[in-house]
C-alpha positions as CSV (number, residue, x, y, z in Angstrom):
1,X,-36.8,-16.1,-80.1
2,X,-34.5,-13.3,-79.1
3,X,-32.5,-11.3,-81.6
4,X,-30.6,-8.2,-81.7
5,X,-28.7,-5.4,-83.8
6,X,-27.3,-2.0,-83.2
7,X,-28.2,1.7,-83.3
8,X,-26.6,4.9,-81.3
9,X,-28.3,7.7,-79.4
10,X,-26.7,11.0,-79.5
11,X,-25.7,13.0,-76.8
12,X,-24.4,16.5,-77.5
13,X,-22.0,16.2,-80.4
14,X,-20.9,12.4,-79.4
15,X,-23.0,9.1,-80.2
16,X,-22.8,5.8,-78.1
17,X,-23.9,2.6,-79.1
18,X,-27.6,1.6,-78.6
19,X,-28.6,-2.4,-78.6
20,X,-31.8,-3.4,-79.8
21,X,-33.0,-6.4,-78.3
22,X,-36.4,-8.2,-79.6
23,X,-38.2,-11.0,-78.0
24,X,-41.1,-12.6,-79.4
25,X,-42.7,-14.5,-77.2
26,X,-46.2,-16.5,-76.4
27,X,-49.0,-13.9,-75.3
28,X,-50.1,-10.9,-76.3
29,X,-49.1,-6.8,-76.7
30,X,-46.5,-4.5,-77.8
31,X,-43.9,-3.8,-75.0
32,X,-41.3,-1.3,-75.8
33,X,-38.6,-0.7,-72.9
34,X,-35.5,1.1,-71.8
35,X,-36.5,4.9,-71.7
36,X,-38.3,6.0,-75.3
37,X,-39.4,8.9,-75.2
38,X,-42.8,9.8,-77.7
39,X,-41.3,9.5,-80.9
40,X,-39.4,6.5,-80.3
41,X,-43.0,4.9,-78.7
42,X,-44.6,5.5,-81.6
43,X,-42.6,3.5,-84.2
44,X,-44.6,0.6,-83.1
45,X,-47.7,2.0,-85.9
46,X,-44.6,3.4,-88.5
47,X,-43.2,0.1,-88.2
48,X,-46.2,-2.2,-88.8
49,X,-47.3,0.0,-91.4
50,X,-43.9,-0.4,-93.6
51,X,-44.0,-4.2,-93.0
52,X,-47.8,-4.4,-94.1
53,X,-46.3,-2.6,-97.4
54,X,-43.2,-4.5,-97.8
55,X,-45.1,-7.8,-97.7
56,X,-44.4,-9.0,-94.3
57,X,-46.5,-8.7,-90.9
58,X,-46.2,-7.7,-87.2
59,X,-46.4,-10.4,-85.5
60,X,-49.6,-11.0,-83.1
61,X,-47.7,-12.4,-79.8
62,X,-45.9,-11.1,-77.4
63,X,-43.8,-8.4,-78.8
64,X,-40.9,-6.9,-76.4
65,X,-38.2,-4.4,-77.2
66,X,-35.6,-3.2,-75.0
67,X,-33.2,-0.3,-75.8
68,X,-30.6,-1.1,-73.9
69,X,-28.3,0.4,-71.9
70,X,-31.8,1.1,-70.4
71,X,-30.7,4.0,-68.3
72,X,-30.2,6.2,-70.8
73,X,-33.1,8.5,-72.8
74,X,-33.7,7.1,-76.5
75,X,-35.1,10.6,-78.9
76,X,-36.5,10.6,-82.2
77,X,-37.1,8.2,-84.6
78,X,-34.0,6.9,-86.2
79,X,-34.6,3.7,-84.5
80,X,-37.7,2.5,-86.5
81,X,-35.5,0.6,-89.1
82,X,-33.4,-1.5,-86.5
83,X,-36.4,-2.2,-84.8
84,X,-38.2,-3.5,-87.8
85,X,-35.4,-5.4,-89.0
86,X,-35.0,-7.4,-85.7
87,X,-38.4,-8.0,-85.4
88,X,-38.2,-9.7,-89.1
89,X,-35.7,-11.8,-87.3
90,X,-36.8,-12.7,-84.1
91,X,-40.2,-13.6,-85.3
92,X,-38.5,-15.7,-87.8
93,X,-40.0,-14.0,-91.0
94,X,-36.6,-14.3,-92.4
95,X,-33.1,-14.6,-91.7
96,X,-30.4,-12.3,-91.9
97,X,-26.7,-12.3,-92.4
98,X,-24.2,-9.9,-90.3
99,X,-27.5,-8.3,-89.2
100,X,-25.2,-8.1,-85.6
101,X,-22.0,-6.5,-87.5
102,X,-23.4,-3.3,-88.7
103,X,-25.2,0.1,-86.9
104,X,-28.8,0.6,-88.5
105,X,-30.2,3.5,-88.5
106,X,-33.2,5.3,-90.4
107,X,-36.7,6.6,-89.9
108,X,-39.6,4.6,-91.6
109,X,-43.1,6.3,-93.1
110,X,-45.8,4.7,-93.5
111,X,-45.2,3.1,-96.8
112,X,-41.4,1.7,-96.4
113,X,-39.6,4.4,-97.5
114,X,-36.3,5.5,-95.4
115,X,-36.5,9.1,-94.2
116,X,-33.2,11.4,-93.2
117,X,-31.7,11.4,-90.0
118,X,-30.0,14.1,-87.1
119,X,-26.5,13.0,-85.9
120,X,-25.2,10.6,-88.6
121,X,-21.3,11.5,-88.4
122,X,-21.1,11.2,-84.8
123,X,-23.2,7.9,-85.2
124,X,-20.6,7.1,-87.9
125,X,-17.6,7.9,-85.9
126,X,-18.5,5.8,-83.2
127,X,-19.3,3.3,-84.8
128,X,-15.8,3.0,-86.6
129,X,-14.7,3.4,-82.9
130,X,-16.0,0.2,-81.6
131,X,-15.2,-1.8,-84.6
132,X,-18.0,-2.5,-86.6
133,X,-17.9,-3.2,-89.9
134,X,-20.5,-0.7,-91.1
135,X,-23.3,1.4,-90.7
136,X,-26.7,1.2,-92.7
137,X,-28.7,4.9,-93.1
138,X,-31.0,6.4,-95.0
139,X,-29.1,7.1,-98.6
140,X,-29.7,11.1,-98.2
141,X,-27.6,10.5,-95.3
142,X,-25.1,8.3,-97.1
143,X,-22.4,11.4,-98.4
144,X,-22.1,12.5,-94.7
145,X,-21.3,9.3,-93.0
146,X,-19.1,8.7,-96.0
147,X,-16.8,10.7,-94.5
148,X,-15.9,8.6,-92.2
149,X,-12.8,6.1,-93.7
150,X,-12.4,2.5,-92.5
151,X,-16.2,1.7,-92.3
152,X,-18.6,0.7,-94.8
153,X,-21.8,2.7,-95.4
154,X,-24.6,1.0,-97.0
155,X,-27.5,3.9,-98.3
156,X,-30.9,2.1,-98.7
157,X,-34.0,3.7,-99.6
158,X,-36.6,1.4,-98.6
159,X,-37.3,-1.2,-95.7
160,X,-38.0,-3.7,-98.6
161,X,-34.1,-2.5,-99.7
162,X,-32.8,-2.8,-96.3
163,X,-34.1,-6.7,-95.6
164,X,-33.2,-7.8,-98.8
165,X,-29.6,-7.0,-98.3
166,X,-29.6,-8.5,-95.0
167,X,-30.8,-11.7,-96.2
168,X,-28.1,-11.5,-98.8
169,X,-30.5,-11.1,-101.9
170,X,-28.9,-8.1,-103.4
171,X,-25.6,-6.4,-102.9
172,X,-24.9,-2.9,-102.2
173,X,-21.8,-1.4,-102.6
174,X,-20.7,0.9,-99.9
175,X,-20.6,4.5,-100.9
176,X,-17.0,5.9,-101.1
177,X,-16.2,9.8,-101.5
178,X,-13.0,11.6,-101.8
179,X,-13.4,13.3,-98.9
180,X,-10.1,15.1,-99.4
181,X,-10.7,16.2,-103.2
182,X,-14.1,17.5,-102.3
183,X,-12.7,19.8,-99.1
184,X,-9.5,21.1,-101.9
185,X,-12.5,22.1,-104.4
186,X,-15.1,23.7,-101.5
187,X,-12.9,24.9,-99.6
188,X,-13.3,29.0,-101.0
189,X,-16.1,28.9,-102.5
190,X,-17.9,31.8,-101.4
191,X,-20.4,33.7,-102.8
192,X,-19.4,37.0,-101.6
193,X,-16.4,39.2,-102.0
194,X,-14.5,42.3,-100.7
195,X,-14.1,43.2,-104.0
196,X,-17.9,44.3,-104.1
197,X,-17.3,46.9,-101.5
198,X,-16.8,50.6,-102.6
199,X,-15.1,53.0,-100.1
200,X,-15.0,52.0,-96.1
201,X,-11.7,51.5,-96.1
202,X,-11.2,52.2,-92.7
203,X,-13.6,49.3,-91.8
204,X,-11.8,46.7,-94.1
205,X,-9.1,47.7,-92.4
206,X,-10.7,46.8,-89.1
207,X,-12.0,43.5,-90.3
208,X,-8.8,42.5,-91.9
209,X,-7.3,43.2,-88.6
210,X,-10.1,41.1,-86.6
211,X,-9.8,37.9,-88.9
212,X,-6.2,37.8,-88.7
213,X,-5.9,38.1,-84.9
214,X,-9.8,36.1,-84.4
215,X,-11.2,39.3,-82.6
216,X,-14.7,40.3,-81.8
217,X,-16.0,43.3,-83.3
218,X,-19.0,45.7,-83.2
219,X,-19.7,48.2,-86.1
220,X,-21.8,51.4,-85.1
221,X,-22.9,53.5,-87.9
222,X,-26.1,54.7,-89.4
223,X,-28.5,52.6,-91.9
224,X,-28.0,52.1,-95.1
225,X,-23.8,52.6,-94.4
226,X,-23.2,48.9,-95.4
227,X,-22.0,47.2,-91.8
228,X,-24.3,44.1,-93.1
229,X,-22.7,43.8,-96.0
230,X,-19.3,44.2,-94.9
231,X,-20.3,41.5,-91.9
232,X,-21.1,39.1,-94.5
233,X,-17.7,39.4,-96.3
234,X,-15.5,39.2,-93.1
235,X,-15.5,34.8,-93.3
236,X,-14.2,35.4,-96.9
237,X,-10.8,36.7,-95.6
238,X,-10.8,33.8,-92.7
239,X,-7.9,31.3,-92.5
240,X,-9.2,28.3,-94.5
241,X,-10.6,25.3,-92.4
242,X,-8.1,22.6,-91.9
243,X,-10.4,19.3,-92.5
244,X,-10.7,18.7,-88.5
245,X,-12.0,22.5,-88.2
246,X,-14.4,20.9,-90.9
247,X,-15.3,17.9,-89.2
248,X,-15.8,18.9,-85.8
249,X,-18.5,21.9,-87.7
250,X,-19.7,18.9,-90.0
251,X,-20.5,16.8,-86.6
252,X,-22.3,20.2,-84.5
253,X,-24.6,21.0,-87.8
254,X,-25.3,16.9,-88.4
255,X,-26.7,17.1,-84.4
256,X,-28.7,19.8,-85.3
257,X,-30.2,18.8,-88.5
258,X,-28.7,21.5,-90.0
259,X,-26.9,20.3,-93.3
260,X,-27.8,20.9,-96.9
261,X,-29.9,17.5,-97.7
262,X,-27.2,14.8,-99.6
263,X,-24.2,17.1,-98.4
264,X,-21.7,15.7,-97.0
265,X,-18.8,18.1,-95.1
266,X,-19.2,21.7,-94.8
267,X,-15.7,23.1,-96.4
268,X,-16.4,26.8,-95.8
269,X,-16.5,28.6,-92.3
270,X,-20.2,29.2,-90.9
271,X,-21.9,32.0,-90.9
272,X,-24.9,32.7,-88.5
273,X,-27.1,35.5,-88.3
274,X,-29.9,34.6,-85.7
275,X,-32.8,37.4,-85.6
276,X,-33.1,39.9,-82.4
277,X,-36.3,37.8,-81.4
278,X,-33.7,34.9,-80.4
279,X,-34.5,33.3,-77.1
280,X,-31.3,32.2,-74.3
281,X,-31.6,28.6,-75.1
282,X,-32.0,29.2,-78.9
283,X,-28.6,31.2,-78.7
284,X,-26.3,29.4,-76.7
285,X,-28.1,25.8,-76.6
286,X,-30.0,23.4,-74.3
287,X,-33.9,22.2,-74.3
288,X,-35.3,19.0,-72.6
289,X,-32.6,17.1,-75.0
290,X,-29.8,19.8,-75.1
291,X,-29.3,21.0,-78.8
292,X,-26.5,23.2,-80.2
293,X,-27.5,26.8,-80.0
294,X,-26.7,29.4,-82.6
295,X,-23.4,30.0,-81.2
296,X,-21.9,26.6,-81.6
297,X,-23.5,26.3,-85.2
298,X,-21.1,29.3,-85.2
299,X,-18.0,27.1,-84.0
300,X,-15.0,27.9,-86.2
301,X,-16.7,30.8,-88.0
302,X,-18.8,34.0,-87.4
303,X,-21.7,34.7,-85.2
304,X,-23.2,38.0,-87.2
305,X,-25.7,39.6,-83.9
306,X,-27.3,42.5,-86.4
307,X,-28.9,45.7,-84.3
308,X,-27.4,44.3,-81.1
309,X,-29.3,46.8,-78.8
310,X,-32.6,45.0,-80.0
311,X,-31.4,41.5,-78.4
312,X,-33.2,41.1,-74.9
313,X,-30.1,41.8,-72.9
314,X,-30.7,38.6,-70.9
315,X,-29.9,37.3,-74.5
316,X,-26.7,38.8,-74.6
317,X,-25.4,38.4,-71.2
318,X,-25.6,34.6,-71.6
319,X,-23.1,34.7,-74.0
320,X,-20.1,36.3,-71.6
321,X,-19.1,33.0,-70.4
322,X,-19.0,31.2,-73.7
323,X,-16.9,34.0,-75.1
324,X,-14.2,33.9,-72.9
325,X,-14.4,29.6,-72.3
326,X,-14.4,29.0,-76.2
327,X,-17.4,26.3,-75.4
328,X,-21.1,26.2,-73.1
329,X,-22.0,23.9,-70.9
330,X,-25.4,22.7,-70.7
331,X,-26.2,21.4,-67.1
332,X,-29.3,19.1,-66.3
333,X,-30.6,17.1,-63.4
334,X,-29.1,13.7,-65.0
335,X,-27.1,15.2,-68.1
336,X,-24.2,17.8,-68.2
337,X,-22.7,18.1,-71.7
338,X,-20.6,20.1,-73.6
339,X,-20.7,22.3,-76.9
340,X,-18.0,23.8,-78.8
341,X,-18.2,27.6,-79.2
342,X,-15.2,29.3,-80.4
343,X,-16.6,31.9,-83.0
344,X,-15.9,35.4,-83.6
345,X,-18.4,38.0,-82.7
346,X,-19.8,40.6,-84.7
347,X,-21.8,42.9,-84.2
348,X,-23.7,45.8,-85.8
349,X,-25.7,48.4,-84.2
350,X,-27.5,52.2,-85.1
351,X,-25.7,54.9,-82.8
352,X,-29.0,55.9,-81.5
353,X,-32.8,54.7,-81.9
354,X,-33.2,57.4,-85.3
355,X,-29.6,56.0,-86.3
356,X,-27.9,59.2,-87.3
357,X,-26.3,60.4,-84.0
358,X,-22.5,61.8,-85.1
359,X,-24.1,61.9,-89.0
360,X,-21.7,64.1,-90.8
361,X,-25.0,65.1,-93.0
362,X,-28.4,64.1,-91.1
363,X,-29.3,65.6,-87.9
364,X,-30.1,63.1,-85.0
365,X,-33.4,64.1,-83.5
366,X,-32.5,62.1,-80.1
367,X,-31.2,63.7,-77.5
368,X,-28.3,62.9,-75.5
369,X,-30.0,61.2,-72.8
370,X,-32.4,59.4,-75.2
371,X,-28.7,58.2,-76.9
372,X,-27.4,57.0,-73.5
373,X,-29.9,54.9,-72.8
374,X,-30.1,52.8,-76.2
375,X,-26.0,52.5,-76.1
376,X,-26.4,51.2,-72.2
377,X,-28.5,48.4,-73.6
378,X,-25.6,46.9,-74.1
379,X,-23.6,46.0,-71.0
380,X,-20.1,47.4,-70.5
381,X,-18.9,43.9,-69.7
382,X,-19.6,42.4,-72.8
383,X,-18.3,45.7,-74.8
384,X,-15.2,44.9,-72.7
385,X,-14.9,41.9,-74.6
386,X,-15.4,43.3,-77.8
387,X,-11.9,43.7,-79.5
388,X,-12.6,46.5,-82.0
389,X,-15.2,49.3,-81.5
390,X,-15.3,50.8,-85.7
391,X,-17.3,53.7,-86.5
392,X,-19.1,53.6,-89.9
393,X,-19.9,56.6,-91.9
394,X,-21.8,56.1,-95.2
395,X,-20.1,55.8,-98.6
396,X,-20.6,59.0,-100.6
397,X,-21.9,59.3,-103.8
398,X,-18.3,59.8,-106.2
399,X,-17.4,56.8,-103.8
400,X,-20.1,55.0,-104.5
401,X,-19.7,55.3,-108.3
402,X,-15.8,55.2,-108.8
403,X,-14.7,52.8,-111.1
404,X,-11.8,51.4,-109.3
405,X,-10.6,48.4,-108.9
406,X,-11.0,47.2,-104.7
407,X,-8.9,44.9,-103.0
408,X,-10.2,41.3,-103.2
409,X,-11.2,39.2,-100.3
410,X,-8.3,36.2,-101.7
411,X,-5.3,39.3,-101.5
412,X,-6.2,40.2,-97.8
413,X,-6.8,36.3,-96.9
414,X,-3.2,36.0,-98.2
415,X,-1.8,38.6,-95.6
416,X,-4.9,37.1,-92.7
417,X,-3.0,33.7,-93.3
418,X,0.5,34.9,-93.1
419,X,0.0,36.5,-89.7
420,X,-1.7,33.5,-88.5
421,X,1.1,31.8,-89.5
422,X,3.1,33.6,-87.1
423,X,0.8,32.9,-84.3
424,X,0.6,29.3,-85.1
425,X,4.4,29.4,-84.3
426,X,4.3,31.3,-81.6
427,X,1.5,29.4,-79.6
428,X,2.6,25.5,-81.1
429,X,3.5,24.6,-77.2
430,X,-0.1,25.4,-76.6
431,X,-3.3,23.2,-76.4
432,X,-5.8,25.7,-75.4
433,X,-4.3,29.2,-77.6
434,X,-4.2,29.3,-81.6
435,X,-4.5,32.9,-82.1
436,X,-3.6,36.7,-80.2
437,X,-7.6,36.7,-79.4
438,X,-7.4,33.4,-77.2
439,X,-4.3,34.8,-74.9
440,X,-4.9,35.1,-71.3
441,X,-3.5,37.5,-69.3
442,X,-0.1,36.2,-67.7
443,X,0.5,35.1,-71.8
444,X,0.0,38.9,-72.9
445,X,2.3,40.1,-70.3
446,X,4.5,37.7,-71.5
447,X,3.9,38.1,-75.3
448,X,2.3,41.7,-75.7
449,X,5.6,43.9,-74.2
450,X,5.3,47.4,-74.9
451,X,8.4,50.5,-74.8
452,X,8.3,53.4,-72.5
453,X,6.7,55.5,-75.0
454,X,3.6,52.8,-75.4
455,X,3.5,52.9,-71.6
456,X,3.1,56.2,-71.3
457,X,0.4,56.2,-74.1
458,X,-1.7,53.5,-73.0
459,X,-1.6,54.7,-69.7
460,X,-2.9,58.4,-71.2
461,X,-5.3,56.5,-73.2
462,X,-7.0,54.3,-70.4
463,X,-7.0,57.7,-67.6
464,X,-9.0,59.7,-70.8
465,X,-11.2,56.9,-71.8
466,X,-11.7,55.0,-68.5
467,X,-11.1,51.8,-69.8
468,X,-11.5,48.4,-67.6
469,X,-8.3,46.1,-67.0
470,X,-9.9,43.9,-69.7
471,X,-9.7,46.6,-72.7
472,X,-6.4,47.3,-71.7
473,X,-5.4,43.1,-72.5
474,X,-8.1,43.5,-75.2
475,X,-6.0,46.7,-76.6
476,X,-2.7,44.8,-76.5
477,X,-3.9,41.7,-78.3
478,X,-5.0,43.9,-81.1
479,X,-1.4,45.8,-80.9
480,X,-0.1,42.3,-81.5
481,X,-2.0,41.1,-84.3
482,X,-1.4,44.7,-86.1
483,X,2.3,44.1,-85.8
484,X,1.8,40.4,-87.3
485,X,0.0,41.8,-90.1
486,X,3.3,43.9,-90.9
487,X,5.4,41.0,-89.7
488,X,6.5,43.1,-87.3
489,X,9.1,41.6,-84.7
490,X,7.7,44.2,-81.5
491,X,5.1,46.5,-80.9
492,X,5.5,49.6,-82.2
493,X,4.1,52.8,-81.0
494,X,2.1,52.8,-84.1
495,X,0.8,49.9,-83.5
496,X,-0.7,51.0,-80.5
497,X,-2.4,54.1,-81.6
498,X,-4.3,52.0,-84.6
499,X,-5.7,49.4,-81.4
500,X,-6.8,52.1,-79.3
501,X,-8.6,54.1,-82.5
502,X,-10.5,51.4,-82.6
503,X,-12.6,51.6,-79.2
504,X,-15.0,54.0,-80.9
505,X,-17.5,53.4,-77.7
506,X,-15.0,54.3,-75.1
507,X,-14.2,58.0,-76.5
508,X,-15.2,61.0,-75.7
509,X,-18.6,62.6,-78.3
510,X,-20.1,59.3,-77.9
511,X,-23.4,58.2,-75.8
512,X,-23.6,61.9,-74.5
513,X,-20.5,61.7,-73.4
């Protein structure tokens, strides 16, 4: 007898349908087709080990199960609980009811109980796509395909739970959430907050000016000085996410394993600090299976690269591309796919290897060559697209103690928002630009116009600093989204001077310059 249900493979951040086909036939042996890799092979022992324990058998004929379309590479074990279930059916065990009108998914231990899955909300938006009528997962999976409206999702906790509701013995009622009432309550709740921060106004100012225009932006300063801290804070004065910011970073973390267990949508813009030790592929993505790297778990937030000298620089040249593309993509012999990647960058690193080079107290004991060399690991063309170079100096001690009341992360969100606002408006003909960082360079001739007098001063600037064609756009972007923060029709001249303060690495006293 032949029988046959559904389950999805997950390619990238998308899902397509998977068929399970089982034929039990006269003969012997365990036959398991259509390109498993390891983990899929071995369901056969999870499988006859959970229907031992649930009270049924595997049966001892001819066994075959085909995963079809058969040309494409079946991973992990999600597919131990369809296969189970249609075995129970072609073997005639039992009998089940809309076994064919549902996607299964769910990995089985040894005795029955369902285990968590990768990839449910891509599994679960597909499925809505094609019309079923549900999906069946694991219920510590149930809140994230939940989120998904039109389809029914059925949590079950054992295989015993599972058959039982296919043969119409018990009822389960599909799990519902509010999906938009939990996003309005999530949606800032952050643990930090600028108001924490004593002093560094200067760099506030910097970071206000990078979240309202979503620029890139490296912090040089001694230890100790508080660019961590600071770095942490900058996704506090972010833009909100709109819920399809939230459910496209929901889908890229669900393909990587990577939410909170039970969770179901992330409300709150990532933040991802991967360790200098980071190899290519961990970064930016890929493997035998392509998986979303560090920067795409970054998509629609921050990508925090702390002591970026330490990074081998093949390491950080791998991320040029993705930096200017918004998105990677990973090429294989039989596979080329696509991950999101539109982050902001920041960075933090010491000025030198003893970190006090241009201390206003400590001496640096490097000397000037020793400095050049530790800044030049760190390409020029990825400084170039680096928005803001900030200098950090540490907080002194009245600073440090002053009771004063600081600027909140919620009052400089209000003014990030409100220029955004105005670049929402100005780019709204646009598919591919949402903010001043995402112009290309016909757009900032056209957008970014400057007087005479800015002319003359950029063109003063670039001849002292010897800045590349790139910092020059980079330079006027920032002019931009300064004059959005005041709400400011043109550039003004002021403007100006505040972008080009900030390319700290480009003047003259620094790297032995």
């Amino acid at each position: 007898m032949v029988a046959k249900t559904y389950g999805s493979a997950v390619h990238g951040v998308d899902a397509r349908t998977i068929t399970v086909e089982v034929n039990a036939a006269q003969g012997l042996d365990f036959h398991l087709s259509g390109l498993p890799d390891s983990a899929v092979k071995e369901s056969q022992h999870r499988v006859e080990s959970s229907l031992k324990t649930t009270g049924y058998f595997m049966p001892r004929n001819k066994i075959v199960v085909n995963l079809a379309p058969a040309d494409i590479r079946k991973e992990g074990s999600a597919y131990d609980l369809p296969i189970a279930l249609t075995i129970l059916q072609a073997s005639g065990q039992t009998a089940f009811n809309q076994l064919e009108e549902y996607v299964i998914m769910g990995e089985l231990s040894l005795d029955g109980i369902l285990r968590p899955i990768k990839g449910v909300l891509p599994i679960a938006m597909q499925a809505r796509r094609e019309g079923f009528k549900g999906i069946v997962v694991p219920k510590a999976n149930a809140n994230e395909a939940a989120i998904v409206t039109g389809l029914d999702v059925i949590p079950v906790e054992t295989l015993d739970q599972a058959i039982s509701f296919f043969a119409g013995e018990i009822k389960i009622e599909p799990l519902q959430i509010d999906i938009e009432e939990i996003f309005s309550r999530q949606m800032l709740d952050y643990e930090a907050d600028f108001g924490d921060v004593q002093g560094q106004e200067n760099i506030k100012r910097a970071l206000e000016i990078a979240a309202a225009g979503g620029h890139n932006v490296i912090m040089i300063g001694p230890p100790g000085a508080g660019k961590t801290m600071l770095a942490k804070r900058l996704g506090t004065i972010l833009p909100p996410l709109s819920l399809q910011e939230a459910l496209e970073t929901t889908k890229i973390h669900s393909v990587a394993g990577r939410l909170i267990r039970g969770s179901s949508l992330m409300t709150t813009r990532p933040f991802r600090s991967p360790h200098h030790t980071i190899s290519d592929v961990a970064l930016v993505g890929g493997g035998g299976n392509p998986q979303p790297g560090e920067i795409s778990l970054a998509h629609n937030g921050v990508l925090f690269l702390d002591e970026l000298p330490e990074f081998k620089r093949s390491v950080l040249e791998v991320m040029r591309q993705p930096m200017e593309d918004r998105k990677v993509t990973i090429s294989r012999a039989k596979v080329s796919i696509d991950f999101p990647a539109n982050f902001m960058l920041v960075a933090s690193m010491n000025p030198c290897p003893c970190g006090y080079y241009n201390h206003p107290e400590k001496e640096c004991v490097c000397g000037s060559v020793v400095v050049q060399r530790y800044l030049s690991r760190v390409s020029g063309p990825l400084l170039d697209r680096i928005d803001l170079h900030v200098e950090v100096t540490p907080v002194g001690f009245d600073e440090m103690i002053a009771f004063r009341k600081n600027e909140s992360s919620e009052e400089i969100r209000k003014r990030v928002v409100s220029a955004r606002s105005i670049q929402t408006e100005r780019f709204k003909k646009s598919d591919t630009v949402f903010c001043n960082a995402m112009m290309p360079s016909q757009m900032v001739k056209d957008i970014c116009v400057i007087d005479e007098t800015g002319r003359i001063l950029l063109k003063n600037a670039m001849e002292k600093l010897g800045l590349s064609a790139r910092a020059y756009d980079r330079i006027l972007k920032v002019s931009r989204t300064i004059a959005d923060l005041e709400r400011s029709e043109g550039i003004a001249i002021e403007h100006l001077s505040e972008a080009i303060h900030f390319r700290s690495l480009d003047r003259e006293g620094w790297a032995g310059q």
